[in-house]
C-alpha positions in Angstrom: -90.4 -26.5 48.3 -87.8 -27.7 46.5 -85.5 -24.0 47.0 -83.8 -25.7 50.0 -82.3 -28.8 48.1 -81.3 -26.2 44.9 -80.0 -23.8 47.6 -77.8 -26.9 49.3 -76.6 -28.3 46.1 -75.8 -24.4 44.6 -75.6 -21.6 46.9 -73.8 -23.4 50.0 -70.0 -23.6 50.8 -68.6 -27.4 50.4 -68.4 -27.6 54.2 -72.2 -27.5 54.5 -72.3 -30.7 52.7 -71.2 -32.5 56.4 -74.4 -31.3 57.8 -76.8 -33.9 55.4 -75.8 -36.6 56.9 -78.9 -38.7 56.6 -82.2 -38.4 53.9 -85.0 -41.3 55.0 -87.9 -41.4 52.7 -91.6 -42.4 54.4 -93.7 -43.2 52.3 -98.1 -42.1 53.5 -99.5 -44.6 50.6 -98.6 -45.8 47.4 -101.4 -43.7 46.3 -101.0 -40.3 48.1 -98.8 -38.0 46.4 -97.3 -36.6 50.0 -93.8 -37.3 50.6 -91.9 -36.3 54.0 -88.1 -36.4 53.8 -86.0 -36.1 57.1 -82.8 -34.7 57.0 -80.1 -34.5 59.9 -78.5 -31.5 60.3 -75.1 -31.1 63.1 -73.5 -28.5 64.4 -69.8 -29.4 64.7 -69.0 -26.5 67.1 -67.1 -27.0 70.0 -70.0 -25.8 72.2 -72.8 -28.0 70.5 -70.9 -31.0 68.9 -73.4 -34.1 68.4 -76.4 -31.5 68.5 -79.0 -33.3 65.4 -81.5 -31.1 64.1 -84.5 -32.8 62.2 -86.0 -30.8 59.1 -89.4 -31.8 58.2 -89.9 -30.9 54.3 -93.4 -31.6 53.1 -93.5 -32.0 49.4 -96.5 -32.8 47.2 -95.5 -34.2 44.1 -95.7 -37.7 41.9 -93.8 -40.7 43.4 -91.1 -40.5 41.0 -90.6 -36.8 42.9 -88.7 -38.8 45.7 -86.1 -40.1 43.3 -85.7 -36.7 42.0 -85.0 -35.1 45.3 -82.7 -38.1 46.2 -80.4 -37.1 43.4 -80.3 -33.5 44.4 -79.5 -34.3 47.5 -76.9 -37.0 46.7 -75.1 -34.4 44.3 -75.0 -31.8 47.0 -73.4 -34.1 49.5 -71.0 -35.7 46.6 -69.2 -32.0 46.4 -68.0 -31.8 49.6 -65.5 -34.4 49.7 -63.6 -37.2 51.1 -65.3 -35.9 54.4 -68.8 -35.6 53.1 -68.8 -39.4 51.8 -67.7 -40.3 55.6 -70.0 -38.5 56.9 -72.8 -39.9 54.8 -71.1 -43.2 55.4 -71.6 -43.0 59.0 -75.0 -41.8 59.0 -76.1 -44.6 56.6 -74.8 -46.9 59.0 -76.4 -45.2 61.9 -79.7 -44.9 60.3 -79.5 -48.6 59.3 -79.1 -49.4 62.7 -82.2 -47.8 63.7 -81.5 -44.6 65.4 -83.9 -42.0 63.5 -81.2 -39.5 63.0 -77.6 -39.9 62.2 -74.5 -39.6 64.7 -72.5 -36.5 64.3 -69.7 -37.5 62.1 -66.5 -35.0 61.7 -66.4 -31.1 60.2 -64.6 -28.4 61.1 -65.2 -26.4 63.8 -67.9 -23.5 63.5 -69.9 -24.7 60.6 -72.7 -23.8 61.5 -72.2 -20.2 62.4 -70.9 -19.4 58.9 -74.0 -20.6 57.1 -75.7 -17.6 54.6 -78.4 -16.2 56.8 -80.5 -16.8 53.7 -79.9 -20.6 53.9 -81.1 -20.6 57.2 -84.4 -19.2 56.8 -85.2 -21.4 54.3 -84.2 -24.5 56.5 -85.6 -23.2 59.8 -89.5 -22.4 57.7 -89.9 -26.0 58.1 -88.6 -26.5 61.5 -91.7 -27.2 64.3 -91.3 -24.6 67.5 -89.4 -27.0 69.5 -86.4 -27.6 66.9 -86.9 -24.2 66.6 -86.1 -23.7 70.7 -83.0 -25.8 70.0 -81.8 -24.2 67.2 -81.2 -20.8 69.1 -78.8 -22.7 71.4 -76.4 -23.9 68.9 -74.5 -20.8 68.4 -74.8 -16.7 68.2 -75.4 -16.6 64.6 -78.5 -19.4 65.0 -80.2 -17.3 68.0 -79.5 -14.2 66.3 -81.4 -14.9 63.4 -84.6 -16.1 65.5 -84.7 -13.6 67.4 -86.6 -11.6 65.3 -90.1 -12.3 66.8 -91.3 -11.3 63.6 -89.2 -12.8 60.9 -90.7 -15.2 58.0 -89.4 -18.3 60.2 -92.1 -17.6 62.9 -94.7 -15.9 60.4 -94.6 -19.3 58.3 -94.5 -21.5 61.5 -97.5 -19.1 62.6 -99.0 -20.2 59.7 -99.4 -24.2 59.6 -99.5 -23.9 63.8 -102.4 -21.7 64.4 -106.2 -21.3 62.4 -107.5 -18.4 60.3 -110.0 -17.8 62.5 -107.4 -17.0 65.2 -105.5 -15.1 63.3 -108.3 -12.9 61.9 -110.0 -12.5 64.9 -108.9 -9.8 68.0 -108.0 -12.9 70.3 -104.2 -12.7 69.9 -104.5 -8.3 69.6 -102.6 -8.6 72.6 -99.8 -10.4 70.9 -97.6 -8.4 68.5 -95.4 -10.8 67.6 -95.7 -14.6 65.6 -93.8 -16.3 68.2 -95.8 -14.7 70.9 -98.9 -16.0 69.0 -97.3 -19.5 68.9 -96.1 -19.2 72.5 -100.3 -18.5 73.6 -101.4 -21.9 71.0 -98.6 -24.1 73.4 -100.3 -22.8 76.2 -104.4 -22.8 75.2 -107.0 -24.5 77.3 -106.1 -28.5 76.6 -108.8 -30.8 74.4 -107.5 -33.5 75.9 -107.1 -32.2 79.8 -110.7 -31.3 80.6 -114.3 -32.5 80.7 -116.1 -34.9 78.8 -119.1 -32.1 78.4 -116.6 -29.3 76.7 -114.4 -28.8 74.0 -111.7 -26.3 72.6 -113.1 -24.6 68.8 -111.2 -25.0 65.9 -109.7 -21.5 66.7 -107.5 -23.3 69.7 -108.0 -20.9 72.0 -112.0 -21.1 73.2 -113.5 -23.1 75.2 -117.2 -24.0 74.8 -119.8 -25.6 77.2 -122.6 -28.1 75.9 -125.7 -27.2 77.5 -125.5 -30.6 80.1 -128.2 -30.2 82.9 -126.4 -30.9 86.8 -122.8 -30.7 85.4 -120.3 -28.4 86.6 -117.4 -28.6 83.8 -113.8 -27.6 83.9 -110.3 -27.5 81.6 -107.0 -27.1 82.8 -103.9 -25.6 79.8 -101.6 -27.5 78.0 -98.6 -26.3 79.9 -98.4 -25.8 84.0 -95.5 -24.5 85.9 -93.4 -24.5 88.5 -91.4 -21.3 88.5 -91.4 -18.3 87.2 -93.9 -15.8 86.5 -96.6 -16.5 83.9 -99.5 -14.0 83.0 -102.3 -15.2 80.7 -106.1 -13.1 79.8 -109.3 -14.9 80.1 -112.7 -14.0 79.6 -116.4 -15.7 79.3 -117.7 -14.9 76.2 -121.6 -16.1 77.4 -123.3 -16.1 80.4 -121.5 -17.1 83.4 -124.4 -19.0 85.0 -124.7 -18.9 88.8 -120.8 -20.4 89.3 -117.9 -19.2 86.5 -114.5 -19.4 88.0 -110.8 -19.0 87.1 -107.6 -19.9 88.8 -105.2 -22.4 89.1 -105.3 -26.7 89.3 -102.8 -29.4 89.7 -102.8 -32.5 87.8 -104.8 -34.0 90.3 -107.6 -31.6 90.4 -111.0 -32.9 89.2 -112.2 -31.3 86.4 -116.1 -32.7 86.5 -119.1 -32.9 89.1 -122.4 -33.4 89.5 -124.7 -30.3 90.0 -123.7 -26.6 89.9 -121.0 -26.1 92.5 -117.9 -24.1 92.5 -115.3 -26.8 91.1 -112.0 -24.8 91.3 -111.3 -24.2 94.7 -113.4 -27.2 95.8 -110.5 -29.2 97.1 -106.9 -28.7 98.3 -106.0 -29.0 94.6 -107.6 -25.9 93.2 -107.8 -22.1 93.6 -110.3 -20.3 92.3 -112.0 -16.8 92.1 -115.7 -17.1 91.4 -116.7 -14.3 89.0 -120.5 -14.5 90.1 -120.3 -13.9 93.8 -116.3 -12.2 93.9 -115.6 -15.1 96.0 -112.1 -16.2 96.3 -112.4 -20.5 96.7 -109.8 -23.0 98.2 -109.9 -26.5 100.3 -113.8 -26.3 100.4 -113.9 -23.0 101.7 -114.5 -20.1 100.9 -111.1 -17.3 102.0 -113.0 -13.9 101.6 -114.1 -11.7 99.2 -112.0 -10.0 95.5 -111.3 -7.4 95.1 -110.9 -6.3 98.7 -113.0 -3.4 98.6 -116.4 -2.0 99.2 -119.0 -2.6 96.2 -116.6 -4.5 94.0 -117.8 -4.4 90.5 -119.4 -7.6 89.3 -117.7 -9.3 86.1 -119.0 -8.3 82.7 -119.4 -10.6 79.6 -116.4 -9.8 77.2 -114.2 -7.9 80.0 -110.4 -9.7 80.4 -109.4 -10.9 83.5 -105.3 -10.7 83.1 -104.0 -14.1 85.8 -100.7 -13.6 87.4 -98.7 -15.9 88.5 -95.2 -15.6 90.1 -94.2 -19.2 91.3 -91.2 -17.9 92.6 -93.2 -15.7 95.6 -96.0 -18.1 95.0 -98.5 -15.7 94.8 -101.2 -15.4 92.4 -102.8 -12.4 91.7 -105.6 -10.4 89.0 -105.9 -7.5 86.7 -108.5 -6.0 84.9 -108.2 -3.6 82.0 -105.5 -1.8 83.8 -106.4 -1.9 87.7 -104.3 -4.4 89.3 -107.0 -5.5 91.7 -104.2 -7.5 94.3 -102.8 -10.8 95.3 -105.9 -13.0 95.4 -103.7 -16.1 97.0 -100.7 -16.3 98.5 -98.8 -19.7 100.3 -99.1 -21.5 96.6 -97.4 -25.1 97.1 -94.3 -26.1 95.2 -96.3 -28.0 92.5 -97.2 -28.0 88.9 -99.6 -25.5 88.2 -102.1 -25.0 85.3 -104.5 -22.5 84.3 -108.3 -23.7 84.6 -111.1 -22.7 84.4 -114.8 -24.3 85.3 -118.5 -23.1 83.9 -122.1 -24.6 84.7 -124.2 -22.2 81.9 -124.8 -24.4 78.6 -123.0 -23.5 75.5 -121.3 -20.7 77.6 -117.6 -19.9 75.9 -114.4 -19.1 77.5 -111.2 -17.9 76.1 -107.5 -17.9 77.8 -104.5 -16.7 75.9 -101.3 -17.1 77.6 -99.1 -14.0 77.6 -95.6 -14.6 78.8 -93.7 -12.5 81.2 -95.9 -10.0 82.8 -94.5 -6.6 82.6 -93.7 -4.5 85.8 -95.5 -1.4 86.7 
C-alpha cells in the first residue's frame, strides 16, 4: 500500500508535488489498526482547472503507521518548492475551514497529462468507479489510460466491487471486460428498491423469493433511464409459478400485493411480459400476445431473456438466445425507467445483468 507515497516522494517530477494538496487522517477506533488517508489531487489544465480528485488509500497497519505516512508525504510535498508549500498552505486552510477537499491552488499548465503512466495506475487502483468516470475527463492522457477495459485499474476495482461467487460463476460470461462487469454490479436488481419478501444474494446479481403464501413480490435495478438505449439478460433460475414477469417500472410502481396477480403491468406505471401465459401486460390490461406468432414457445428455466430498451424511439423490445422476437411496447412515456421484475413461486431466483449498448444486427 504504501508504493504510492514512495512513488510520490521518489519517482515523480517536482511539479507533481502541487497535486497533494491536502492529507486528512480518520481515525475508525483507537483500537482498530485501519487507517484511511484522503488525499486531493488537481488538475491545473486549462480545460479542467479546480477539478479535485479524492484517493481512498486503505492501509492496515499500527497507529504509529499514520505518523509514518504523514512524513512521507510531507517530504514529497517539501521538494517541490516555494509553490508546493503554497499550495499546501492553501489547502490547510481550506480543509480547516471545513470543505472535505482542498481548493485548487496554482501549477503550471498540463500537469497532469505529463504524469508517468506508471504513477497513475497506482493512484487510480484505489479510486471508486465514479472518481474513476471523472478521471477520464480531465485530459487525453487520463482517459487514455482507462480506457483499457481490462487494465489492472478496473481488474483491482473489479476486485473490492464485486463477490467471488460472481466472478467464478457464468453470470457475467457475457461480459469480457472488468469495467463491463462493474458497469452490470451498478445496474443489479436493488436491495433496497423492492419487496419486503425478497432479497439480492451475496453474489449481487440474484434475486431470491421467500416462500410467502398470497404475495406477489417485485424489485426494480439500481439505475433507470431516460434516454438511450440500454440492453440487460434476465432469467428465473426456479420455477416461475403461475405469474413470472419482466419489464419495465417507474419510481412509482408498486412493487408488492396481495395474492398472485400479474404486478408489472398492473397499473399505468409498469410494463410487463408475463413468461407463463406470453402475455404482454399494461394499465390493467392485457395488449396481446409475445411473440406474435402461432405456438410461441413457452419460457424455459435457465433460458436468457435479453430486454431492450431504446428510450430515444421509446420502444422496448426482447431477444432470446439469438432470435429477436420484436418490439413488445412501443409509446414508452418520457420518464425514468427501471428494469423489474415480479415472481409469486417461493424461493424462486432471478438474475438480471445489465449489458450496455446493445449491438446492431
Amino acid at each position: 500500500m504504501s508504493d504510492v507515497f514512495k512513488l510520490a516522494g521518489v519517482l515523480l517530477p517536482d511539479a507533481f508535488a502541487e497535486l497533494f494538496l491536502s492529507i486528512r487522517v480518520t481515525s475508525v477506533s483507537s483500537h482498530v489498526a485501519k487507517r484511511k488517508y484522503y488525499a486531493a489531487l488537481s488538475d491545473c489544465s486549462p480545460f479542467s482547472f479546480g477539478i479535485l480528485l479524492r484517493c481512498e488509500v486503505k492501509l492496515l497497519g499500527r497507529l504509529e503507521a499514520s505518523g509514518r505516512i504523514r512524513r512521507i508525504m510531507s517530504g514529497a510535498a517539501g521538494g517541490g518548492g516555494g509553490s508546493s508549500c503554497q499550495g499546501a498552505a492553501a489547502a490547510a486552510s481550506c480543509s480547516s475551514a471545513g470543505s472535505p477537499y482542498a481548493a485548487a491552488a496554482g501549477g503550471g499548465a498540463g500537469v497532469a497529462g505529463r504524469l508517468p503512466a506508471r504513477v497513475l495506475e497506482h493512484v487510480f487502483s484505489y479510486l471508486e468507479m465514479t472518481d474513476l468516470m471523472r478521471c477520464a475527463l480531465v485530459c487525453w492522457h487520463w482517459n487514455n489510460m482507462l480506457a483499457d477495459e481490462n487494465s489492472e485499474v478496473w481488474r483491482s476495482l473489479c476486485s473490492r466491487s464485486l463477490s467471488d461467487e460472481a466472478m467464478r460463476s457464468d453470470i457475467l460470461c457475457n461480459l469480457p471486460t472488468y469495467k463491463g462487469k462493474l458497469k452490470a454490479y451498478q445496474h443489479a436488481l436493488s436491495s433496497h428498491d423492492c419487496s419486503r419478501n425478497v432479497y439480492v444474494k451475496k453474489n449481487g446479481f440474484t434475486l431470491h423469493r421467500n416462500p410467502i403464501a398470497q404475495s406477489t413480490d417485485g424489485a426494480r435495478g439500481k439505475i433507470g433511464f431516460s434516454e438511450g438505449r440500454h440492453a440487460w439478460e434476465i432469467w428465473w433460475e426456479g420455477p416461475l409459478g403461475t405469474v413470472a414477469v419482466i419489464g419495465l417500472a417507474t419510481k412509482r410502481a408498486s412493487l408488492q400485493c396481495q395474492g398472485y396477480v400479474a404486478l408489472l403491468g398492473s397499473d399505468d406505471q409498469s410494463w410487463g411480459w408475463n413468461l407463463v401465459d406470453n402475455n404482454l401486460l399494461h394499465n390493467g390490461e392485457v395488449n396481446g400476445n409475445f411473440p406474435q406468432c402461432n405456438n410461441a414457445p413457452k419460457y424455459q428455466i435457465g433460458e436468457r431473456i435479453r430486454v431492450i430498451l431504446d428510450m430515444d424511439d421509446k420502444t422496448l423490445a426482447f431477444e432470446r438466445g439469438f432470435e429477436f422476437l420484436g418490439i413488445a411496447f412501443r409509446g414508452l412515456p418520457k420518464a425514468c425507467l427501471f428494469p423489474a421484475v415480479s415472481a409469486v413461486y417461493g424461493n424462486t431466483e432471478v438474475t438480471m445483468v445489465y449489458l450496455g449498448n446493445p449491438l446492431d444486427g
